[in-house]
N, C-alpha and C positions, 0 to 999 in steps of 0.2 A: 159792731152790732151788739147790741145788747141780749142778754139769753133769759131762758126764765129760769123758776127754781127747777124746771125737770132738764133743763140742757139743752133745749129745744130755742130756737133764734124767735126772740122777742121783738115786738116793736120799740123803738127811744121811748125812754121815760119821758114824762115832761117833766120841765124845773121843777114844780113843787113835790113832784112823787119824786124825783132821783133828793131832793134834800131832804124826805121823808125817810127814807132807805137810807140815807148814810144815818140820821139819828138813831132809827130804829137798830144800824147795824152797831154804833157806837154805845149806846145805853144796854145793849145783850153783852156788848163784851165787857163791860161794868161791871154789869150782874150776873151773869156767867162767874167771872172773876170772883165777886162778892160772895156768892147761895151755891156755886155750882149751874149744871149745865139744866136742873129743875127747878132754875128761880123763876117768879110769876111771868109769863108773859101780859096779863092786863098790867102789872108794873113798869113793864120793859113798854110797852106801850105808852102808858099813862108818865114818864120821864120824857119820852122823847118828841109827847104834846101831839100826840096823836089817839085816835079811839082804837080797839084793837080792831077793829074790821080792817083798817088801814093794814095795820102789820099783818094776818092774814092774806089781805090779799098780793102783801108781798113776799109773803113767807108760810104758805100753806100748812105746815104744819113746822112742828120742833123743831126736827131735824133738817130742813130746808133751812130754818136759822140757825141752827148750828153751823150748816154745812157751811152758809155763807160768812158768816164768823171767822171761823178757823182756814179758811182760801189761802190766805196770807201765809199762814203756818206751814200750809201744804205746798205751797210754793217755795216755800226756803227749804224743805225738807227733798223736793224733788230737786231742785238745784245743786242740792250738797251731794244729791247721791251723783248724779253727774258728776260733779266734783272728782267723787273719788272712785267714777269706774276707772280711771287710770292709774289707779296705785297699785303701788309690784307687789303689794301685801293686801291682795284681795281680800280675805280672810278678817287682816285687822279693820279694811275700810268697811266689811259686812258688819262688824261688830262696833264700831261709830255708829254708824248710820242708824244702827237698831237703838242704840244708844240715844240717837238724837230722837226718836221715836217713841222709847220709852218717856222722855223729857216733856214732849208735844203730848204726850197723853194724858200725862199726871197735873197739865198746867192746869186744868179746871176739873171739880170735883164732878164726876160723871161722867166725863166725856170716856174713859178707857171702859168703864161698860157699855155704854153706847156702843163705840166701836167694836168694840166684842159679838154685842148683839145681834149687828147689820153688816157684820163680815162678809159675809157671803151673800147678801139681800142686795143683788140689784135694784131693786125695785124703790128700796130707802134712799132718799135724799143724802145722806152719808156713803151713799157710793162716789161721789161726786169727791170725798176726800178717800173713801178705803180705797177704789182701785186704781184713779193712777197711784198711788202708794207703794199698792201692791205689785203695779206693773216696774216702776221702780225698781225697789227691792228686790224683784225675779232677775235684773240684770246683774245686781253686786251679786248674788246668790249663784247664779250662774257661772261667775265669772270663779267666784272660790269654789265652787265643787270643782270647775277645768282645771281651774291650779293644783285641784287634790290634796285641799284643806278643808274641806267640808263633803260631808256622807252625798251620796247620791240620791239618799230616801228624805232626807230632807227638802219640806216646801215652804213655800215663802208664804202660804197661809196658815202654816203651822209656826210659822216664828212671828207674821203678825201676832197673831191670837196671845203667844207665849208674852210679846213687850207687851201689848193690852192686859194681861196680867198681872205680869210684874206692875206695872202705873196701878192698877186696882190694888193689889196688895200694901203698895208704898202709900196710895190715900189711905188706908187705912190705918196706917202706922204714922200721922204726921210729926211725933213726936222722934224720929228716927230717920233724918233727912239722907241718909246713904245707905238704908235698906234696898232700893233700885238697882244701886250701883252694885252693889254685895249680891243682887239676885242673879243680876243677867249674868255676872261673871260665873259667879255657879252653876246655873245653868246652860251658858253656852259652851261647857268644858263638855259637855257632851257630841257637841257639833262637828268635832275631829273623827276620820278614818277610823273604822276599827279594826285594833291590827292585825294582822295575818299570822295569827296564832300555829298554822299551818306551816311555818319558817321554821317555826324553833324547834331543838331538838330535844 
């Protein structure tokens, strides 16, 4: 069954709307790609031979085409985290996976503020990729605090937010293609037990 931009079960498209929708979703990732995640939508329209009412009324607002844009993304990212809930180095697969995160946010200019933005905004069409993300991520994170490699006060919306950062930071810097890599590592040395100072003598 097909859904709409809120999540809610849709009636079938007809042919010519579902070949409208894959245009519309093919010329955003173009230009997404091209301008960033603020390139025109009467462009993204007017490429893919349609008027913008059309793409409105498949895509209510931005971040409904955002959201549906990047699905794909968000499906390979929840897949890996799966992946790696069984690795004996919880710890290191938490810190992939954020890694793979930082990567997915930095691919289009805008999108890590975006997500930034609507973190915590149910109500945004961008929940549809921040919280299964988030739900994700609660299990690797989970999984290394039990191992007793990562703090207890630590949350998985606080380390979203942190990779959404780092991607804004790293756009900013394009002339410095391993600023990302160098941040999360620095930053995540903080993520470790702190030690029981109360031992020593």
């Amino acid at each position: 069954m097909a859904m709409s931009t809120a999540g809610t079960p849709a009636r079938p498209m007809r042919a010519d709307a579902r070949r409208n929708y894959g245009r519309l979703l093919a010329e955003a990732r173009t230009a997404f790609a091209e301008h960033g995640t603020d390139a025109s939508l009467e462009d993204i329209a007017r490429r893919a031979g349609v008027g913008i009412g059309t793409l409105y009324r498949h895509f209510p607002t931005r971040h409904a085409l955002m959201s549906a844009v990047f699905q794909e993304a968000v499906t390979a990212l929840i897949t890996r985290s799966r992946e790696l809930a069984g690795s004996e180095r919880p710890c290191a697969a938490l810190v992939e996976w954020l890694g793979a995160i930082v990567t997915h946010a930095g691919e289009y200019r805008g999108l890590a503020q975006a997500l930034m933005s609507t973190c915590r905004d149910e109500s945004s069409a961008l929940a549809r990729c921040n919280t299964p993300l988030r739900e994700a991520g609660s299990t690797l994170l989970t999984r290394a605090q039990s191992a007793g490699t990562v703090r207890h006060d630590v949350s998985i919306d606080d380390l979203m937010q942190l990779t959404n950062a780092i991607a804004l930071a790293a756009e900013q810097s394009p002339d410095d293609p391993e600023l990302a890599t160098r941040l999360l590592a620095l930053t995540l040395r903080g993520l470790g037990p702190t030690p029981d100072t109360s031992r020593s003598s």
